[in-house]
N, C-alpha and C positions, 0 to 999 in steps of 0.2 A: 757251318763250313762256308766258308766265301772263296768263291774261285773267280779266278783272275787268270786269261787266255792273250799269251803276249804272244810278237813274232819270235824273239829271241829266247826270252825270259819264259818260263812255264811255271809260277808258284800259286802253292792253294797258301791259305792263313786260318788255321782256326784259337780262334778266342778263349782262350777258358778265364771263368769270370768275367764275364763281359756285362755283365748287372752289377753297377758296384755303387754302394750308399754315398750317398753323397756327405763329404766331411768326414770321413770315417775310414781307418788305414784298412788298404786293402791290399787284394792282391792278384794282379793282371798278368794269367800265360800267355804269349803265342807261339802256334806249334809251327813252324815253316815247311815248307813239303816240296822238294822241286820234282818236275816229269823228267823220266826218264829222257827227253828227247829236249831237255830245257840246255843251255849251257850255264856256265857255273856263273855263284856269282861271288866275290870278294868286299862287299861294301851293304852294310844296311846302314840306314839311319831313320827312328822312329822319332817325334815329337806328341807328344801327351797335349800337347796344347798349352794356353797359359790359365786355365784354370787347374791345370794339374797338376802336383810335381811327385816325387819317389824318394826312397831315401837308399835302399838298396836293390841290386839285381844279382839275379843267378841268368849263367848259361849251360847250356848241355848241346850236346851234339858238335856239329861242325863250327858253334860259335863258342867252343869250349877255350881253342888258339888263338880267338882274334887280341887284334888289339882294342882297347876300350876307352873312347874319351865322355865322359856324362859333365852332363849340365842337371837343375832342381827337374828339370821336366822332359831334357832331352838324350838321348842316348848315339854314341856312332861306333859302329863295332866295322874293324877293317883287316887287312894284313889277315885275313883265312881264305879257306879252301871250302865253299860249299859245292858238292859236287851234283850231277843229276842223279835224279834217283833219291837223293840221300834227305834227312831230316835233322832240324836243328830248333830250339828251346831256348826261350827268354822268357826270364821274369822278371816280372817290375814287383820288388817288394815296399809295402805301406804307401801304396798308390793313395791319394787324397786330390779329388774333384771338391773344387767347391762351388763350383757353379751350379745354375739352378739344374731341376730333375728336368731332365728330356734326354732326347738322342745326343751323342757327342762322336764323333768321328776322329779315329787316330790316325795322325799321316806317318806315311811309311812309305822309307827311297832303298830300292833295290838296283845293287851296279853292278856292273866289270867293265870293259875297257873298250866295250864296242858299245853298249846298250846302258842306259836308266828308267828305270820303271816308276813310276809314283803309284804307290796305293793309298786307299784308309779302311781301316775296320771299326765297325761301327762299337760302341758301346752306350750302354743306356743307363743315365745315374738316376738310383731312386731315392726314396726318404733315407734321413738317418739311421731312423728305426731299421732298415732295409726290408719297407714293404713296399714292393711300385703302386702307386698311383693307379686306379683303374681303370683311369681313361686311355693308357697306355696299348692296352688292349686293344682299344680299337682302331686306333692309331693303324690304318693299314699302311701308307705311304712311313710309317718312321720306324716307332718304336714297338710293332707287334712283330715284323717278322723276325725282330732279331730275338722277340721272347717265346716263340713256335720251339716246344719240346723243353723249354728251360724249366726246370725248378727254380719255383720262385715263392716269394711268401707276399701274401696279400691279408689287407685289413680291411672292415666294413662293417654296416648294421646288417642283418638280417632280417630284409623285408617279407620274406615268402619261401616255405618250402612245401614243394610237391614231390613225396615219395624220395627216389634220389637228388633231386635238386634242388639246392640251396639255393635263393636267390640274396647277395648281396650287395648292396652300394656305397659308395663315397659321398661322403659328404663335407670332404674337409676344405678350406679354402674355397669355400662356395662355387666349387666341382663337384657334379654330380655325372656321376657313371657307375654302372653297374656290372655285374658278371656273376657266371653261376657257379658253386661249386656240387662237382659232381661225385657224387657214392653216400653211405651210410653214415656221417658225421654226427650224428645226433646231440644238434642247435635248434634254436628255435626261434620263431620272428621275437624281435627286440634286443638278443644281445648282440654287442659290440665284438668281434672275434676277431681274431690272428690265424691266418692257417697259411699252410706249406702244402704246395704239390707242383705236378707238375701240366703248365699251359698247351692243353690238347685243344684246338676247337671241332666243334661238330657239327656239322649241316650248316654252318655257318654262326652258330653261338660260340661264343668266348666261354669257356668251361674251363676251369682246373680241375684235375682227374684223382679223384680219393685224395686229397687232403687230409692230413694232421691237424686236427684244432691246438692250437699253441695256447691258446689267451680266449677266456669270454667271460665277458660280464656283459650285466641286463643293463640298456639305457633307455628301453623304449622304441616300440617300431617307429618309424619314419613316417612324417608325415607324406602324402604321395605328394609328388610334383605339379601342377598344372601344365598341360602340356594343349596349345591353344592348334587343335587339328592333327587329326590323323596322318596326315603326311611328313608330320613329327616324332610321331614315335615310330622313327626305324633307329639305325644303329645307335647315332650318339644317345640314346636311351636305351640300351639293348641291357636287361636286366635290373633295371631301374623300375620303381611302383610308379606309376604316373595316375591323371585323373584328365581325361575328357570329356567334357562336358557335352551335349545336346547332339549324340550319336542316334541312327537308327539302324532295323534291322533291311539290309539290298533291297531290292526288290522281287527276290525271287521268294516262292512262295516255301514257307515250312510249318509243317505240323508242329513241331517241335525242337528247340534247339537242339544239336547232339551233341554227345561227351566224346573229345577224344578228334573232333572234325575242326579246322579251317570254316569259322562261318563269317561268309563278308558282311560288312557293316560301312554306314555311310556317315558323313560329317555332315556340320550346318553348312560347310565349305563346297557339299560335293567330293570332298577326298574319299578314298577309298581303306579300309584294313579289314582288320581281322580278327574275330571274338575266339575265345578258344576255349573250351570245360577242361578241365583236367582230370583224368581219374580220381589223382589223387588229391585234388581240392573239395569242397564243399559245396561249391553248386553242383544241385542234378539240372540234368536237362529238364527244362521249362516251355513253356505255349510263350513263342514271340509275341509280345508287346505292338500294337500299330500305333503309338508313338514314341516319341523323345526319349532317353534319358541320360543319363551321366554314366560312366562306366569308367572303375576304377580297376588295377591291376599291373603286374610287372610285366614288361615287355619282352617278350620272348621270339626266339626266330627260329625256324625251320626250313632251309634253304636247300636245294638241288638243281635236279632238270629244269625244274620249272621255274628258277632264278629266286631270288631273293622273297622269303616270305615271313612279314613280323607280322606279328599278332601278340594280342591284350591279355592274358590271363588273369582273369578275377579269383579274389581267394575265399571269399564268404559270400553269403545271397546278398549282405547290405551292401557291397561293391558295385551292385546292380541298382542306382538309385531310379527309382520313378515316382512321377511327381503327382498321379492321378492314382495311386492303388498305392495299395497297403502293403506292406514289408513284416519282416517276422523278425524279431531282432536276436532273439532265441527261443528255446522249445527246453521242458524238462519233464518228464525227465525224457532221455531218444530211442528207451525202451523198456519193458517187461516183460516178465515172462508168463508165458501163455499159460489159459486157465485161469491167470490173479484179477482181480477186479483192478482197476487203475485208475489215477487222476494226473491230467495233461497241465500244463500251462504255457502259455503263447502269448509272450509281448511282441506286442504289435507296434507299430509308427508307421506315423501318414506325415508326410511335409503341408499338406492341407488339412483342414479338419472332414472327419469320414460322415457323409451324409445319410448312409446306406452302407450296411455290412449285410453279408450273405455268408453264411459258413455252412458247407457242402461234404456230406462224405456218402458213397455207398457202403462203408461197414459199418458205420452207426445207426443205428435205429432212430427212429420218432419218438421215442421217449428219451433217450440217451439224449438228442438233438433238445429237445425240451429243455431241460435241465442242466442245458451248457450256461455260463455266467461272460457278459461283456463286465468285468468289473464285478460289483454285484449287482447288473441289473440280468434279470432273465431277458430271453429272447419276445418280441411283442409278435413272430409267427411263428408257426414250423409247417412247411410243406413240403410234401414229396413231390418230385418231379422223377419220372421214371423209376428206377430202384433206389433214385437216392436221396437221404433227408437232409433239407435244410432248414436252416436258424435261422432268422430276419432280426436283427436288430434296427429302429429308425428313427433318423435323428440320434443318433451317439453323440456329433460332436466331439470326435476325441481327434488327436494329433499325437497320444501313446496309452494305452492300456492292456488289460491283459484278460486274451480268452480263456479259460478256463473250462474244461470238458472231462467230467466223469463217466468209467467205462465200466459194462459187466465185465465179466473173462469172455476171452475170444478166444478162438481157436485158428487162427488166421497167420501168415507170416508178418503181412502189413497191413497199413491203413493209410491210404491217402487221403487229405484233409483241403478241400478247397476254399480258398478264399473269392469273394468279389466284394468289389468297392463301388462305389458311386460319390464323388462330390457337390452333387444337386441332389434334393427328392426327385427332380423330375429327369435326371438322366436315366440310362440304361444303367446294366452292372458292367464294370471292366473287372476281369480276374486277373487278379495278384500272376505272377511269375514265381510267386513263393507260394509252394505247396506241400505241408508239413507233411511228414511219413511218420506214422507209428509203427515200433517194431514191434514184435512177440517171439520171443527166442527162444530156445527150449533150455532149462534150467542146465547149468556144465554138470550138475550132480547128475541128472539123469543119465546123459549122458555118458555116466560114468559108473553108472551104475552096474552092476555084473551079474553072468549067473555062475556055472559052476567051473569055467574053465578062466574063469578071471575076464572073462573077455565081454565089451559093453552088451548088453542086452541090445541097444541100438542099431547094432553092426547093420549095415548097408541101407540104411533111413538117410532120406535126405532133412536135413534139420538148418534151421536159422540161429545164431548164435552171437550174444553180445557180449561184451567187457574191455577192460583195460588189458594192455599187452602188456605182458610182465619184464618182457628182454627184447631188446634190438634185433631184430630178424639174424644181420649181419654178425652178431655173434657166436651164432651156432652154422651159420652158411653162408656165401656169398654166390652160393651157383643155383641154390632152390629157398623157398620158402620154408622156413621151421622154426617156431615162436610156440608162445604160449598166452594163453586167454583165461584172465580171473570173471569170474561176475558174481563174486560173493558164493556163491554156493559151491564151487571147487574150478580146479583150473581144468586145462586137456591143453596139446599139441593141436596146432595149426599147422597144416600144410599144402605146399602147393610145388610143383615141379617148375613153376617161374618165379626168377627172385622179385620181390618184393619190398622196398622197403621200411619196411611196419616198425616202430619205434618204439619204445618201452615210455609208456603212458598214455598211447594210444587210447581214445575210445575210437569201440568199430564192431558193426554187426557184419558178418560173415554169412554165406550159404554154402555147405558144401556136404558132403556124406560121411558116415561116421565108419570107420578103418579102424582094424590094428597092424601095426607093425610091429613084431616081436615084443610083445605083451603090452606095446604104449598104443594105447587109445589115442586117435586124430581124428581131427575134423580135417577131412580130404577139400578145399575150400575151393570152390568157384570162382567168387565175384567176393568181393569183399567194401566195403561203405566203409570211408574214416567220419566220423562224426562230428570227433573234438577231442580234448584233452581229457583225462580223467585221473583218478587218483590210485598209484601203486599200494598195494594192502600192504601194511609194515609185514617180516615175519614171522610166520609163526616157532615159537621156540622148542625144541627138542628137548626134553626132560631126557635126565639121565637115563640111560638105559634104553631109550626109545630106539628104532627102527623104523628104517625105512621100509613103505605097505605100498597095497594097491588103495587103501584109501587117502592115502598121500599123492596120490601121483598129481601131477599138473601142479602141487603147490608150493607157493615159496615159502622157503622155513629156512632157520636158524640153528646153527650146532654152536654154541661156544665152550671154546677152550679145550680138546680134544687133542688128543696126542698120535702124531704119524704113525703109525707101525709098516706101511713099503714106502720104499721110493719112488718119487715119477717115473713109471715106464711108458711108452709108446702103445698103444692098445685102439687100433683102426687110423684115422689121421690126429687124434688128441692122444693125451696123455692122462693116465691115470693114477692115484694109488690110494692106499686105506687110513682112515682114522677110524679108531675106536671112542665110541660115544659110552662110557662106562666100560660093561663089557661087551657091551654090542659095535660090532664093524661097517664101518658106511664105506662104500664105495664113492670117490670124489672124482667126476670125470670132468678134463678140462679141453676146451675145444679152442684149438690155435688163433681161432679168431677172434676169439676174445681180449686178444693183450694179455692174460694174463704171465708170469712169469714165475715157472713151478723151478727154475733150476735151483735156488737156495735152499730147497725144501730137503728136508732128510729125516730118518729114521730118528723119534724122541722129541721133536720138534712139537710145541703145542698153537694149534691154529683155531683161528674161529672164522668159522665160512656160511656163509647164508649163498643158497645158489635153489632153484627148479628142481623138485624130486620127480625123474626120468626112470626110461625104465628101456633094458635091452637084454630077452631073455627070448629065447628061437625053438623052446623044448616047454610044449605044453605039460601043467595045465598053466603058465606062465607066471608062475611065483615067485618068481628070484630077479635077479638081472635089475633092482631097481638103482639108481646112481643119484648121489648129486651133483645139480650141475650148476657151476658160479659162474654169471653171467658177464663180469667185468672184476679189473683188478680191483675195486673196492672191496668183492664181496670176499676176497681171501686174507686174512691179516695170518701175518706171525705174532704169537706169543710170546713176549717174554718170560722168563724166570719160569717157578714154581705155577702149577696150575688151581686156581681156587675157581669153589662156582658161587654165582650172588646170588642170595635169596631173597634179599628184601633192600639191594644196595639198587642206587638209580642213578642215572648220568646222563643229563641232556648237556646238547650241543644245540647252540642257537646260530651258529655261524662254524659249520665245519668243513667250506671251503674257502679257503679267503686268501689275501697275498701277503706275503709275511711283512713286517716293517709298515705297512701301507692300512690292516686293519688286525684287528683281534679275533682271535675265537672266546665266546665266552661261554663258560662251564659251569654246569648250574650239577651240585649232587647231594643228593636228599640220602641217609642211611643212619643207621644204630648210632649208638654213643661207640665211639674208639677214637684209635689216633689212625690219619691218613695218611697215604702217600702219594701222589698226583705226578705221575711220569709221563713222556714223551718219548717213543723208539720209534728208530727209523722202518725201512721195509726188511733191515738183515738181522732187527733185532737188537741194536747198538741205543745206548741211551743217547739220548740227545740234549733234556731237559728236564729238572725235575722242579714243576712249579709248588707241590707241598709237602712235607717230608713231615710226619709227627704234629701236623695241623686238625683241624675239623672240617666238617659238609660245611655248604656254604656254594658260595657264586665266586669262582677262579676263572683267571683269564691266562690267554697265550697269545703273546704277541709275532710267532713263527720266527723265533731267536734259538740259540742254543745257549749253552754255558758260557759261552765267552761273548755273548750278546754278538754274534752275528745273524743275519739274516740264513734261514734253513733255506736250502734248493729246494726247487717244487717237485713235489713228490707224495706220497699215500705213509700219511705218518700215523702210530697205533698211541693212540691216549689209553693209559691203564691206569686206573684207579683201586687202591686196595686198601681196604679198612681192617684195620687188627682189634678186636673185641674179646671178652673173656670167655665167651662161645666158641672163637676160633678167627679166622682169617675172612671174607670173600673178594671178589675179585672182577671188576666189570671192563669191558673191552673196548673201545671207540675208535673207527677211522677218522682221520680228519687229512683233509687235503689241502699242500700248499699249491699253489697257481700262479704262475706267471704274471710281471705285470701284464 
């Protein structure tokens, strides 16, 4: 809204579409508003400028009577009655700016017979594509305030995400500017993305708030920028990776850096900023360094009372370069579970060659410490100092290798693992900033394990717990925490009464106590450590017949080709209803936030659904109430036609998201002797294309066409394969999704 306070005149203006692509027909409202206490006025005249012209308009309201003279870019509407109080509409139809992106201001003359008014209202032209420019954001004196509350669609790499925030940048046009997008988008550093929301900022960060991903693909993260002094990375970097070199920590004194704190840090310059842990990144808090180093990460800001406050967020320990101590480049595995004997491995990297290594732990023992390997050389001491044993290695000479440390079973939750270095024999040790953690978790079987009321033997233990996340927090809730956790021996429910946002592929050790909530076992969780990425366990498949148990619960499994018998009803905030898996009945609960889309769904409809087997039963000894639950619209397909089940039929997909016209899917399918048929249906079940009819197995391709060789809309399309044999039919099922360019 832009208001404008005249002596005579009293009009407000507001803009609709006021973000308009540059080169590309568009279409610019303004709403006109006079006060009641304005007098009237009989005369507008707008000019678009001369990079703009129109080709048609509408009017509404009191400019419905005027009279109308236009030019390619200019407009005079006269001979009306706008009165006070009263509201009036124009539109400029197939509006085309071709001037470059930035701010552009419309002029606009408002008359009667005593008074002329000049105004302008601002408008901001973006890319073609119509995604602004990032640097637009920060643009405080131009083009941010007119983008405050706008939906708008923006593009970047994704250099860093922590929990809710994305961090992404520009780099097009050798413009670099960053911004974050805020909520559960689930991207990841290196792809290229397109998203739409709308421009909230916060404490002073440029944020677009829950975002649609429109568009991603992998290009690789960013290299960080060199940004030469801290008194450089404030705004025009604000969400950008940068890299400052020859940083230290203030002068004030600390034990250790913390997570989650504003910690100053100084420049070779003498400038001043700001180091910052993140929860939800990968450094823990570390023993400050008393020199130099280089300090890599996205720049982020925090801003209130206390004015203007940016700060560096590193995303891994190597972002923390030092030049005198040893670095961990990675650690495997980042945990076991307790009781098991284990073996560690720790690449290491020095920018110097290491004169002196010292490896420290209080839970390892002198024999353990013994029989640690730098490479394959054994340690040339082992002493204890205090409770704790160390390894000497001397004269290594290395500038990367790898520690190597065998373990009895522990019964411990962790193990801290210390490094020191030295680059002479004759210096002292400097300890590393990198200090590995070993976990010991307690297996999820145990956890899961029951006595006679179904309910875990564990109940009210506190326990440590690791694995991949199976589903996006954000799927099942956006007001508390509720996911789920594989680590190969079964899953369980995570939960926490704060959201969260934990991602489906997550690795991550948890602490928290073990609960049930009407017959579903949870780890009630604390604190929770992201580790890294890990790998989602394909699912497990339901044999005919099967049912859903209590030794299923927490896991993800597969039902194919099952036939609806209710229709989606409402049943708490999701929806639910039944397929029958043979002659057994599964409950399939769907949760709003998932995207998914049950309205097509009806009675005889055959689906195949892989989703989380849940459980919500309030009537001990808690045997019933289990559910499936599909965590995104991938994991629901419709069926087409008649239902068959494969026994021995195979069907990879080596590329089953891709952009139609731009690359292929290729279809690899191994099965008996018969004749094929290779089809493509949309999400309602409609054929779209049929790449083999009366062919054999083999390698087929889809180029994301249909029959009349055009380009398919992006969308979650069901590849069906069906081989006809003298045995019978079977019949295999595949999503494949098309994506936007």
């Amino acid at each position: 809204m832009f208001l404008f306070a005249l002596s005579v005149i009293d009009v407000s203006i507001l803009s609709e579409g006021k973000v308009i692509p540059k080169n590309t027909p568009w279409v610019l409202t303004l709403t006109f508003s006079l006060s009641s206490s304005s007098d009237p006025v009989n005369h507008v005249e707008i000019n678009l400028g001369d990079s703009a012209s129109f080709s048609t308009y509408t009017t509404d309201g009191a400019f419905n009577y005027a009279s109308v003279s236009t030019t390619s870019n200019t407009i005079t509407l006269s001979a009306f009655t706008f009165s006070p109080g009263g509201n009036a509409r124009l539109s400029f139809r197939d509006v085309v700016i071709s001037r470059s992106e930035g701010l552009k201001n419309l002029s606009v003359k408002l008359a009667n017979s005593t008074d002329t008014v000049n105004l302008s209202v601002p408008v901001v032209v973006i890319r073609e594509d119509t995604t602004v420019p990032l640097k637009f954001f920060h643009n405080v004196l131009s083009e941010r305030p007119v983008l405050i509350n706008e939906v708008v669609r923006v593009r970047g790499v994704v250099s860093a995400v922590f929990g809710n925030k994305t961090y992404i940048q520009d780099t097009f046009r050798d413009t670099v500017a960053g911004l974050v997008l805020y909520g559960s988008i689930g991207v990841n550093p290196g792809e290229l993305i397109v998203a739409e929301g709308e421009f909230e900022p916060y404490r002073g960060l440029e944020e677009i708030s829950y975002p649609t991903v429109l568009y991603r693909e992998v290009v690789g993260v960013p290299e960080p920028v060199v940004v030469d002094g801290l008194n450089r990375a404030r705004e025009r970097y604000s969400g950008v990776l940068i890299r400052v070199d020859s940083v230290r920590f203030d002068t004030t004194p600390l034990v250790r850096v913390p997570v989650g704190e504003n910690v100053p840090i100084v420049d070779r310059y003498n400038n001043s900023g700001n180091l910052y842990l993140d929860r939800y990144g990968n450094v823990e808090s570390f023993p400050p360094p008393d020199t130099i180093f280089d300090l890599v990460g996205v720049v982020d800001e925090d801003s209130g009372s206390a004015g203007n406050i940016y700060r560096i967020v590193p995303r891994e320990p190597s972002d923390l370069i030092f030049y005198n101590s040893v670095m961990v480049l990675s650690q495997a595995p980042y945990f076991v579970h307790r009781g098991q004997a284990s073996t560690w491995k720790f690449h290491l990297s020095s920018f110097n060659p290491v004169a002196k290594l010292r490896v420290c732990s209080d839970g390892i023992t002198p024999s353990e410490m013994g029989a640690a390997k730098l490479g394959s050389r054994s340690p040339d001491n082992v002493i204890t100092l205090a409770d704790t044993a160390c390894a000497e290695f001397l004269n290594p000479a290395f500038t990367a290798d790898t520690l190597t440390l065998s373990l009895d079973p522990k019964d411990v939750d962790s193990i801290t693992v210390l490094l020191y270095s030295a680059l002479d024999t004759a210096d002292i040790y400097r300890r590393s900033v990198f200090s590995p953690r070993l976990y010991f978790t307690t297996p999820i079987s145990d956890i899961q394990a029951y006595g006679e009321d179904y309910s875990s033997n564990l109940v009210g233990q506190t326990v440590v717990v690791g694995g991949v996340v199976l589903a996006d927090a954000s799927a099942f809730s956006t007001s508390n925490t509720s996911t789920y956790l594989w680590d190969g021996t079964g899953g369980v429910n995570l939960y926490s009464s704060q959201f969260l946002g934990l991602k489906e592929g997550m690795l991550i050790v948890a602490l928290g106590t073990v609960t049930e909530y009407n017959g579903l076992t949870e780890v009630l969780f604390s604190s929770v450590k992201v580790l890294g990425n890990g790998e989602v366990p394909s699912p497990t498949k339901l044999q005919k017949g099967q049912a859903l148990n209590e030794d299923l619960e927490g896991h993800l499994v597969r039902v194919d080709t099952v036939m609806v018998t209710s229709p989606p009803s409402y049943a708490g905030i999701g929806k639910s209803f039944t397929v029958y898996n043979g002659t057994v009945p599964i409950t399939v609960y769907v949760y709003p936030t998932t995207g998914i889309d049950v309205s097509q769904i009806k009675v005889g409809d055959y689906v195949s659904i892989t989703g989380i087997v849940g459980q919500y039963d309030n009537t001990p000894p808690y045997t019933s109430g289990y559910q499936l639950l599909p965590r995104k619209s991938v994991d629901l397909m419709a069926v087409p036609g008649e239902a068959y089940e494969a026994e021995n039929l195979e069907v990879k997909i080596s590329r089953n998201v891709f952009i139609a016209g731009r690359e292929t899917a290729r279809i690899e399918v191994r099965g008996p002797k018969g004749t094929y048929s290779i089809r493509v249906y949309d999400g309602m079940g409609r054929l779209v294309k049929t790449i083999v009819e009366g062919g054999g197995a083999g390698i087929h391709e889809w180029d994301g066409t249909n029959m009349a060789g055009r380009r398919v809309p992006p969308g979650i399309y069901a590849l069906v394969v069906v081989v006809n044999t003298l045995e019978g039919s079977q019949k295999v099922v595949r999503p494949i999704v098309v994506v936007a360019k």
